[in-house]
N, C-alpha and C positions, 0 to 999 in steps of 0.2 A: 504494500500500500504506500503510494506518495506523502512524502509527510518531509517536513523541516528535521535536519537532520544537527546536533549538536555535538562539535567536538572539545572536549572538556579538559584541560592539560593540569594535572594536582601533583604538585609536590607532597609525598608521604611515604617516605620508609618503613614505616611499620605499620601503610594500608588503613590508618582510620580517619573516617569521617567525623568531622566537628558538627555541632550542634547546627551552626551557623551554614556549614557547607551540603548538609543536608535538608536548611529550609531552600537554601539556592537551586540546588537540585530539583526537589519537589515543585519550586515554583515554576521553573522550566519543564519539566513533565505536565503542569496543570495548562501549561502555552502547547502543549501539541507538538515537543520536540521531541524526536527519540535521540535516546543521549548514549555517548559514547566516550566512556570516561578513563584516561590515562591514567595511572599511578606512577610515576616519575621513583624510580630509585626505590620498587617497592618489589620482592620478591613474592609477598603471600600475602595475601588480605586475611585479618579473623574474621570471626562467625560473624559478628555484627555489619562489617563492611557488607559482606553476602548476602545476610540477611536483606539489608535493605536495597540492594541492588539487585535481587532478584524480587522484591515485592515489586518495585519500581521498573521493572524491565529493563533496567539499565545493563548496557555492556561494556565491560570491566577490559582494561589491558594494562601489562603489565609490562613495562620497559626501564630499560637503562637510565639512570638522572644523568641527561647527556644535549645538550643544545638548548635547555630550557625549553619554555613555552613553543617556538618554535620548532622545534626538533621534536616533542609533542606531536604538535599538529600534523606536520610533515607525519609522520609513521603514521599517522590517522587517516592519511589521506590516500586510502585504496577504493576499489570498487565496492568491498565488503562492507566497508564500513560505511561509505557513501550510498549505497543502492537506495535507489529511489527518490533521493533527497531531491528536494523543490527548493531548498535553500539550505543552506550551509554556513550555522554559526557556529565563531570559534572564542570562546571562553575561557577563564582561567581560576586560580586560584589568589588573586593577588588581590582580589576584590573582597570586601565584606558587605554582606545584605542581601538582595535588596528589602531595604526597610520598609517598603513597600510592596502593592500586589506587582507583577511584573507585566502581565497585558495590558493594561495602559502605556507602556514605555513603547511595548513592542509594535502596540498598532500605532504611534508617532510614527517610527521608525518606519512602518511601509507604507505610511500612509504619504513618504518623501518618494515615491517610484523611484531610489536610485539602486544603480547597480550592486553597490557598498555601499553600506550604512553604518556608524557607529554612534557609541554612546555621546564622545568626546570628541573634540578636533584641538588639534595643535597648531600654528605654526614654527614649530621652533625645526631650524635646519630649512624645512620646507614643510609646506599646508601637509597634513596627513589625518589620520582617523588616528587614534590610541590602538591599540592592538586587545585590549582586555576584556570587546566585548565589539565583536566585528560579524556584520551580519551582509553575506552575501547570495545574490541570487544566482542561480546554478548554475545560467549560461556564463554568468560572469567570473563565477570563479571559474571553470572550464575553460577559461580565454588561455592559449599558449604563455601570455608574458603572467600572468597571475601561476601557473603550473612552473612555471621555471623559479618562482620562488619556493615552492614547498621540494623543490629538488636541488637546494644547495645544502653544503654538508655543513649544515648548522651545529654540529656535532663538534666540530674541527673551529669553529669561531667561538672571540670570545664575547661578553654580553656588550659590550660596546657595539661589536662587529652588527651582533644580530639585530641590535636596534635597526643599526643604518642597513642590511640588508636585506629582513623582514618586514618591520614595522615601516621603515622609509621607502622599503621597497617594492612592497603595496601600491605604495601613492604613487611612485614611476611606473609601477608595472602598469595600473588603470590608465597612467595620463598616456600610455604606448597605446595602449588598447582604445582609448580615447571611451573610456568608462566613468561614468559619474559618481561620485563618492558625495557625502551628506551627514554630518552630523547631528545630533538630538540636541547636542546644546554647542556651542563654537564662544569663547569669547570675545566679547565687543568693543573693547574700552578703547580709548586712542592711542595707549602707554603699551598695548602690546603691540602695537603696528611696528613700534620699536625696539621694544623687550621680550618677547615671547615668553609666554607665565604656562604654568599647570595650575589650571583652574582647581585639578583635585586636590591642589593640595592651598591656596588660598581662598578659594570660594568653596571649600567641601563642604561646610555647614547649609548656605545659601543654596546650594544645590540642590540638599536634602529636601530643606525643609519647604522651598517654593517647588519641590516635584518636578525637577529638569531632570536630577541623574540618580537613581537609589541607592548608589553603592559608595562606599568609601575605601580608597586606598590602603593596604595592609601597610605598606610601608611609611605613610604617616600617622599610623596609630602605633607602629613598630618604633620609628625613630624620631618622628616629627622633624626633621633635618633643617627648617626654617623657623621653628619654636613656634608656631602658630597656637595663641589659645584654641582648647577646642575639650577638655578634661569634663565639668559638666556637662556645655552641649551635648559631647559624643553620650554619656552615659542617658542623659533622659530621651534621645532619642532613638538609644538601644531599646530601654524601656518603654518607648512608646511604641513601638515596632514586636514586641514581646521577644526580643533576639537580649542576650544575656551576657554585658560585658565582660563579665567574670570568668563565664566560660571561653570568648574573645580572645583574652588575656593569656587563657593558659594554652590558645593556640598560636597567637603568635610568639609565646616563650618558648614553645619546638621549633621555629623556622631560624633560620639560620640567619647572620647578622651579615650584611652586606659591608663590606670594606671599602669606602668609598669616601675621596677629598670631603670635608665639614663646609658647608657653604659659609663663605667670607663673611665678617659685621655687618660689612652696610649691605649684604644682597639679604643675611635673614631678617634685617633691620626693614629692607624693601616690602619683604612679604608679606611683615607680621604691619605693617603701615596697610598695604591694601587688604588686608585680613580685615584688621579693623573696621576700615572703610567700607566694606564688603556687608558684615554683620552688623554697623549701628545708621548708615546712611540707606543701605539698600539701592544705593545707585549704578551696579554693575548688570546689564541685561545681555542675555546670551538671546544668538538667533532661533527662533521655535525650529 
């Protein structure tokens, strides 16, 4: 049977499902996707991972923690695992939520007829979708320059590489193809035309709670890397969402700490200035 087909890239070595990563799941089963889910670095799932992936019909694979998210997808990307898809989204584990129901996000998303669609849009380097939640239609991912991305040995690169050869390379590969890409939210302000920002990490609260984007980055609840208040906020809108900081907590204390330059004074000094601005003025609007 035709049906939207999800591929799901999870870092877990010891195969379990978080609280948090099994309401994401279900909320995507409840959108009509059959999901196909990676365990990254994981050789055996217990009872419980099974258990609910076999209630849920989900199909489990188990591979190498090797290329990241894209090297994921890439091994995802056969006729088996594909058969019948009418769209092809690829998702991850880097997100937390959505704190919200998820079909309303989704029918924005096709309700933009573009080829690619994503949650987020960037311009930093060059215009692009985020990669942590990319929704394409079949002919489009099927185009040769989009196929010649999931067939680099993303395995062999390192996360720098795969940014600029996956996620970057997305957006070259559609503008070859002359494919239309579309985000659910894009930032608008004048100061990015200059500065190119991650709206997830200074408008994340904004996002939530005016229902652009449901998810929050793991890695600024991980490290906050530009010190953005967000410790309240993030907990009562855990709790209003019925999803459970605590347990949040104890799963990002398994993930692994990313090694990575400390962003300069004045750039987290920048952030946490438009953060502010973000949350007491409400003057920041992203494109519907």
């Amino acid at each position: 049977m035709s049906q939207p087909v999800c591929l799901f890239a999870l870092w877990s070595p010891e195969g379990i499902l978080f609280p948090h990563q099994t309401h994401y799941l279900s909320e995507l089963k409840s959108c009509g996707f059959r999901i196909v889910l990676a365990f990254s670095g994981a050789i055996c799932l217990p009872y419980e991972t099974l258990a609910f992936c076999n209630e849920h019909d989900i199909e489990t694979v188990l591979r190498q923690n090797s290329g990241l998210d894209f090297g994921a997808w890439s091994d995802l990307n056969t006729p088996a695992y594909l058969r019948d898809a009418t769209e092809i989204l690829l998702t991850n584990d880097s997100i937390v939520g959505p704190f919200a129901p998820l079909a309303p996000f989704l029918r924005r998303l096709r309700e933009k007829q573009a080829d690619i669609s994503g949650m987020v849009g960037s311009r930093l380097y060059r215009p692009h979708l985020q990669s942590w939640f990319l929704l394409f239609k079949r002919k489009a991912f099927d185009r040769p320059a989009i196929q010649r991305i999931f067939a680099l040995p993303f395995a062999n690169m390192s996360r720098d590489e795969i940014i600029w050869h996956g996620e970057l390379g997305i957006a070259a590969a559609a503008q070859a193809e002359k494919l239309t890409l579309r985000a659910l939210w894009h930032p608008n302000i004048m100061i990015d035309r200059w500065f190119p920002l991650n709206p997830m990490h200074f408008q994340w609260e904004h996002l939530i709670t005016d229902s652009h984007v449901p998810f929050v980055k793991a890695e600024l609840l991980r490290s906050n890397p530009f010190n953005v208040p967000m410790r309240q906020a993030w907990k009562n809108i855990c709790h209003a969402s019925g999803l459970s900081p605590e347990e949040i907590q104890k799963w990002l204390e398994t993930r692994p700490q990313r090694v990575s330059p400390a962003p300069g004074l004045l750039r987290r000094l920048f952030y946490q200035t438009l953060a502010f601005i973000d949350r007491h003025a409400g003057r920041h609007q992203g494109r519907p």
